[in-house]
C-alpha positions in Angstrom: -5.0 28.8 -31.0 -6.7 25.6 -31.7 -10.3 25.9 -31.2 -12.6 23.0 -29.3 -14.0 22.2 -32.8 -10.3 22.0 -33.8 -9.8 19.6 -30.6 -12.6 16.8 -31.4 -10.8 16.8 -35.0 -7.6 16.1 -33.5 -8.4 13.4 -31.3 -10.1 11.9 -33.8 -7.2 12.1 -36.2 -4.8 11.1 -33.5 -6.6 7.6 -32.8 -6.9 7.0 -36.0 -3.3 7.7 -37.1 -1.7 6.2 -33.8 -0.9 2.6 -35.3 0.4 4.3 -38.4 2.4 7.3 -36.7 4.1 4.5 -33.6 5.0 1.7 -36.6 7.8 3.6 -37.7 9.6 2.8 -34.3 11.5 -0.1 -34.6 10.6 -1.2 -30.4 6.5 -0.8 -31.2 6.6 -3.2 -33.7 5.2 -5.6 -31.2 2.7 -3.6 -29.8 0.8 -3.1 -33.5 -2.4 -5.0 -34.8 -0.5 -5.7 -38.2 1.6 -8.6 -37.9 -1.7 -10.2 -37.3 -4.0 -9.5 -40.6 -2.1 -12.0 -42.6 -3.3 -14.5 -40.6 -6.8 -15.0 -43.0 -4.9 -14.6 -46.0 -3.0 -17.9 -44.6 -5.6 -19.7 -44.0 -7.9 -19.2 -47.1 -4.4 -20.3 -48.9 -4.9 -23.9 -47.1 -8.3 -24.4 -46.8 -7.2 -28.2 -45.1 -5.7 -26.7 -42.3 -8.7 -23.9 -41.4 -11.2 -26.7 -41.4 -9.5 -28.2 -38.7 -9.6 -25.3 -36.7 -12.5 -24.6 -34.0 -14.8 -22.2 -35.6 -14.9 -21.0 -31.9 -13.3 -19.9 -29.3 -14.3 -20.2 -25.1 -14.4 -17.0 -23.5 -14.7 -17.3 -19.6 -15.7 -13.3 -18.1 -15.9 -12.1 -14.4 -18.7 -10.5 -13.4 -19.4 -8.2 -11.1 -21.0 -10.1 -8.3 -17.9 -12.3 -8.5 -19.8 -15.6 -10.6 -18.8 -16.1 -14.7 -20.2 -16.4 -17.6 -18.6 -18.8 -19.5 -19.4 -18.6 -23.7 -17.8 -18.7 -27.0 -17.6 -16.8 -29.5 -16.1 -16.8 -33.1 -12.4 -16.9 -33.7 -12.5 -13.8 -35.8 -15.0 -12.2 -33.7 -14.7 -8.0 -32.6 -14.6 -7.2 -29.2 -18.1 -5.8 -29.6 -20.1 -8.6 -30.0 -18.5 -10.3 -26.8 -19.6 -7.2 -25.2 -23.4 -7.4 -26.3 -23.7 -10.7 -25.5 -22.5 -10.4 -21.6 -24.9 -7.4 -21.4 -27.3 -9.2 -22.6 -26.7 -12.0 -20.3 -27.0 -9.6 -17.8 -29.8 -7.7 -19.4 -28.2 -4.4 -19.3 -29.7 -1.6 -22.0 -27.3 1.3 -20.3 -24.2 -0.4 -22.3 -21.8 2.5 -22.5 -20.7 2.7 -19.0 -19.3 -0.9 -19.3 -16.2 -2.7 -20.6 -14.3 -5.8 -20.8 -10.9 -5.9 -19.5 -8.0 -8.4 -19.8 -4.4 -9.0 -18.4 -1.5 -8.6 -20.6 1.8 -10.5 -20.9 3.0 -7.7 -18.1 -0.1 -8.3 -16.1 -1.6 -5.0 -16.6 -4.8 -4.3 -17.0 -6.0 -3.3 -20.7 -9.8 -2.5 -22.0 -10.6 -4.9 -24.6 -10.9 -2.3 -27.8 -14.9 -3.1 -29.4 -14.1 -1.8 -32.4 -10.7 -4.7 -32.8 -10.8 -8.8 -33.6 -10.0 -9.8 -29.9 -7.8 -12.6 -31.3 -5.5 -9.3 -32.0 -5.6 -7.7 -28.8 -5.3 -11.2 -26.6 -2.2 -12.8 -28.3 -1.4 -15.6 -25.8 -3.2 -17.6 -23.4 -6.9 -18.3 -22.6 -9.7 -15.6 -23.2 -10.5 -14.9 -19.6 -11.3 -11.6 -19.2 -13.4 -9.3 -16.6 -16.9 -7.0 -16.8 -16.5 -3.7 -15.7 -17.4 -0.5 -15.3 -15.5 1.7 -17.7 -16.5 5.2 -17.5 -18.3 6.5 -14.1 -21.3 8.6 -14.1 -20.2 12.1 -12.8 -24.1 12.2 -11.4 -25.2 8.7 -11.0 -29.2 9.8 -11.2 -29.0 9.9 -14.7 -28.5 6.6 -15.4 -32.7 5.0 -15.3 -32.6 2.0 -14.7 -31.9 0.0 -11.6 -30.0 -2.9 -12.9 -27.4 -0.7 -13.8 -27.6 1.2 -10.7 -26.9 -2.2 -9.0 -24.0 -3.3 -11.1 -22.4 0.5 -10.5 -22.8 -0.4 -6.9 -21.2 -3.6 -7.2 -18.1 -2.2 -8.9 -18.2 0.5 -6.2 -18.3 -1.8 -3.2 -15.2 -3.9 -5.3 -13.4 -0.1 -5.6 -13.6 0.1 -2.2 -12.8 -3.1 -0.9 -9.4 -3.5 -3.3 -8.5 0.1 -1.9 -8.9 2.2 -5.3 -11.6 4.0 -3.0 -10.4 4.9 -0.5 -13.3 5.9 2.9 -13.1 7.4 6.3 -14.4 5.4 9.0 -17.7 7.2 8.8 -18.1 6.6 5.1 -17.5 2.9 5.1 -20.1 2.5 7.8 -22.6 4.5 5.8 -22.2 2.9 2.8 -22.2 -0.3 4.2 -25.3 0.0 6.0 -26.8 1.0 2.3 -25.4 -2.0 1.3 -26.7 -4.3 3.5 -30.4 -2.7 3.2 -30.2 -3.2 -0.6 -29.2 -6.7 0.5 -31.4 -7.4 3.5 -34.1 -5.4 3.8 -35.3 -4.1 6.8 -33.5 -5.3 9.9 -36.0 -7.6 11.9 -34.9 -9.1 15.3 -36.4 -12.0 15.0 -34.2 -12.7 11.5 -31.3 -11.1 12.3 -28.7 -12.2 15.2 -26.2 -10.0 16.5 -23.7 -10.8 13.9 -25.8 -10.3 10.8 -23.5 -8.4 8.9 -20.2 -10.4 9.7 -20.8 -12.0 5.9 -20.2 -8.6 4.2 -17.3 -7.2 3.6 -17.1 -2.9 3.4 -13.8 -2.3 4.2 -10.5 -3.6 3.4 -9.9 -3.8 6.9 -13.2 -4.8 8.4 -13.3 -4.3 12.6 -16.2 -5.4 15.0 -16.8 -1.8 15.6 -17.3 -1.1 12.0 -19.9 -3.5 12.1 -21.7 -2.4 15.2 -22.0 1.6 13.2 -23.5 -0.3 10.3 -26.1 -2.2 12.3 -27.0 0.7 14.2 -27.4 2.8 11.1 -29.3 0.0 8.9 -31.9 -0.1 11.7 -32.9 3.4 11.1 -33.9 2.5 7.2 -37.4 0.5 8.0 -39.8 0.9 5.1 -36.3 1.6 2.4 -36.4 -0.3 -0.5 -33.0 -1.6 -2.4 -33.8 0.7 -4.7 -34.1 3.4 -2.8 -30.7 2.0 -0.6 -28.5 1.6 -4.3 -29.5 5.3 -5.4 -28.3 6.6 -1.2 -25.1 4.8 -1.5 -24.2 6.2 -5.2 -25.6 10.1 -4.1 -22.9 8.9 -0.9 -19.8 7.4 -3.1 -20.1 10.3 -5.8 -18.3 12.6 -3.4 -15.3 10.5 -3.0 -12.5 12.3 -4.3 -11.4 9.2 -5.9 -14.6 7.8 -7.4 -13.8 7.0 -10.9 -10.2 7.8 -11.1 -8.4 5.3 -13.1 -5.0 5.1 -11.7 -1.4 5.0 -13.8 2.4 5.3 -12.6 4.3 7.4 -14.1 7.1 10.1 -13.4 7.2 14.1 -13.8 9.6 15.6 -15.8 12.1 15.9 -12.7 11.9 12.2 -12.4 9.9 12.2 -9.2 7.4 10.0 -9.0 3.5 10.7 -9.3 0.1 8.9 -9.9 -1.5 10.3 -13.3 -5.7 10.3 -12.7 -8.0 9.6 -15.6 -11.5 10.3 -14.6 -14.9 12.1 -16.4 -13.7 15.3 -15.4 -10.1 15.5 -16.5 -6.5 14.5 -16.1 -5.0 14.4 -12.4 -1.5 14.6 -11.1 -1.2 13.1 -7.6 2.2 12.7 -5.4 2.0 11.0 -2.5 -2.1 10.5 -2.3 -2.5 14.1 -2.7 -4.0 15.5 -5.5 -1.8 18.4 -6.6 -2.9 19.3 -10.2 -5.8 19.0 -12.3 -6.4 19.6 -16.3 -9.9 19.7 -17.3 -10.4 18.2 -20.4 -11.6 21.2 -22.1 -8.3 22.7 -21.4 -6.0 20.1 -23.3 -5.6 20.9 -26.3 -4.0 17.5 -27.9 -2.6 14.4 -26.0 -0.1 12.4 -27.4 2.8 9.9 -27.0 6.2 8.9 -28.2 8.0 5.3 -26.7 7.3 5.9 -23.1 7.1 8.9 -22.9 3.3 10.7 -22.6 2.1 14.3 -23.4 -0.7 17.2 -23.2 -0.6 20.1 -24.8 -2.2 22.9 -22.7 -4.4 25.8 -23.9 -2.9 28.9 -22.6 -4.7 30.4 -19.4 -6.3 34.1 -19.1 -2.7 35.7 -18.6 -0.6 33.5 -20.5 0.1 34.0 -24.4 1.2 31.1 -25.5 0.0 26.7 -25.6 2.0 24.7 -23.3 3.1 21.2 -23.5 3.4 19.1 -20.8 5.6 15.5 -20.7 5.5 12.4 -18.3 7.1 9.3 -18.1 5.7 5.8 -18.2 6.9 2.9 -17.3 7.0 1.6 -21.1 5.9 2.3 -24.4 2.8 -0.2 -23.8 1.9 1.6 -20.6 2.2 5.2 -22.5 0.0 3.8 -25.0 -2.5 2.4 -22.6 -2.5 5.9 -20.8 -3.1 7.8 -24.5 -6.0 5.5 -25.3 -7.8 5.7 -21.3 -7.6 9.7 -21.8 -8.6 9.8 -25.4 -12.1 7.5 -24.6 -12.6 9.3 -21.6 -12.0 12.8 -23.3 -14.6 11.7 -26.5 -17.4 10.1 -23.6 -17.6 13.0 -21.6 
C-alpha cells in the first residue's frame, strides 16, 4: 500500500515526468513546451534579427472589479513575475490564493503555469489574460488582511453572477445586502431613493422583489463596517455547496455524462447538478492521464483489500491534461 509520504513523492514525480512520459505520443506533440526552447538558440545564431525584436511584450489583465491593468513585460519573461507585478499593483501580500488565467486556441480556460516562459504557454495571439482567484479558502478567516478578503468577494459575487454559484432566493438576498453595505454603508433616507440598489447586480436573474429583501435586510446593518460586511458575506458563501468547485466535462466509464469537481477538499463526481461521489484527497493514491483519458487510483477502504483505479473521459487530451494539473496543484495546496 502506498503510504501518504509515498503519495507527496508521487505527485511530485508525476509533474515532473508528465512532459517526458506524454512526448512519446505521437498526437501530444503539440501540447509540449519543447518545440519551443530552440527558439534562443535561433536567435543568439542571428544577432541582426533579435535586435529588431521588442525586448517587450504588452500584457493587458482583467481584474477583478472588471478595470485592466495594462503592462509589459519581457519576451522571455516566467509566468511569475507577471504574477508579482499585478499583485503588486493591487498590493496584495496573500499571493497564493491567486492566478492568472488565459484562453486557449479551444477557448478554454487554462492557469498560466508561474514556474513556465509564458511565451510557451500562450502561443498565438495577444497576451490578454485574467486575475483570479485560484484556490478558495476552505475557512475564509484565515486569510488577514482585508484587501484580500475584498478581492475573494469580488470573485465570489462574479461566481455567482456567471452561475458557477449557484443561491436560493434567500441567499442571494443575504449576500447581496452584505454587498451593498460593504459598498454603501449604512442605508440613510435622505441618500438613498427607493431604487438604490437597482445598480448592483446579485443574481443572474435579478427581480424587483429581490431587491426589495435586500433593502430591507441592509437597513438592519447601521453601525457595520465593510469590513465587518466582506467577512458576513464570506462566513455566508463558505457554505455553498459549490463554493470553490472548479468545474470539468467529462464522461464515466459507461459513457454517461458527469461534471468532475476540483475543489480544496477533493475530487467530485456530479450528474445532473447532483453531487453523487466524493474522493478526498487523502484517499487518492496517484492521479494520472493517458490521451484523453483521466485516472485516480483509490486507496482501498476499511473492508476492501485491494487499491482501485478509477478512469474518466475528457473531451481531449489537452482537457485531460488541464484536469491532471487543476487536481495535482490543488492536491499539493491543500
Amino acid at each position: 500500500m502506498t503510504t501518504e509520504k509515498g503519495l507527496a513523492g508521487e505527485m511530485k514525480t508525476a509533474m515532473e515526468g508528465d512532459a517526458r512520459r506524454t512526448n512519446q505520443v505521437p498526437e501530444d506533440h503539440g501540447d509540449m513546451d519543447d518545440s519551443s526552447e530552440k527558439t534562443p538558440s535561433k536567435a543568439s545564431k542571428s544577432p541582426q534579427k533579435s535586435n529588431k525584436r521588442p525586448k517587450t511584450v504588452p500584457v493587458k489583465v482583467n481584474l477583478l472589479d472588471g478595470s485592466d491593468y495594462d503592462t509589459a513585460v519581457e519576451k522571455f519573461a516566467k509566468g511569475q513575475t507577471l504574477l508579482d507585478m499585478v499583485c503588486g499593483h493591487l498590493n496584495l501580500l496573500e499571493r497564493d490564493y491567486f492566478g492568472l488565467t488565459f484562453q486557449d486556441t479551444d477557448n478554454a480556460k487554462n492557469w498560466l503555469d508561474p514556474s513556465k516562459e509564458i511565451k510557451k504557454q500562450i502561443r498565438v495571439g495577444s497576451w490578454n489574460l485574467g486575475f483570479s482567484v485560484k484556490f478558495y479558502p476552505p475557512d475564509p478567516s484565515v486569510l488577514i488582511e482585508d484587501i484580500t478578503r475584498y478581492y475573494l468577494c469580488l470573485q465570489l459575487r462574479d461566481d455567482i453572477l456567471s452561475g458557477r454559484l449557484p443561491c436560493s432566493f434567500v441567499t442571494h438576498a443575504l449576500l447581496g445586502s452584505y454587498t451593498v453595505q460593504a459598498e454603501l454603508g449604512d442605508y440613510e433616507p435622505e441618500e438613498h431613493g427607493p431604487d438604490y440598489v437597482s445598480d448592483f447586480h446579485f443574481a443572474p436573474n435579478q427581480t424587483r422583489e429581490l431587491e426589495e429583501r435586500v433593502m430591507e435586510l441592509h437597513r438592519n446593518y447601521r453601525g457595520m463596517s465593510p469590513a465587518e460586511a466582506e467577512v458576513n458575506f464570506l462566513e455566508n458563501a463558505k457554505k455553498l455547496s459549490m463554493y470553490g468547485v472548479d468545474l470539468h466535462h467529462a464522461k464515466d466509464s459507461e459513457g454517461i455524462d458527469i461534471m468532475l469537481g476540483v475543489s480544496a477538499n477533493g475530487l467530485l463526481i456530479y450528474r445532473d447538478r447532483l453531487r453523487i461521489n466524493r474522493f478526498a484527497w487523502p484517499k487518492i493514491l496517484k492521479i494520472s492521464y493517458k490521451r484523453s483519458n483521466f485516472y485516480i487510483k483509490i486507496r482501498p477502504g476499511e473492508y476492501e483489500q485491494f487499491e482501485s483505479t478509477i478512469g474518466f473521459k475528457l473531451p481531449n487530451h489537452r482537457a485531460s491534461k488541464r484536469l491532471w494539473k487543476v487536481c495535482i496543484e490543488h492536491h499539493t495546496f491543500f
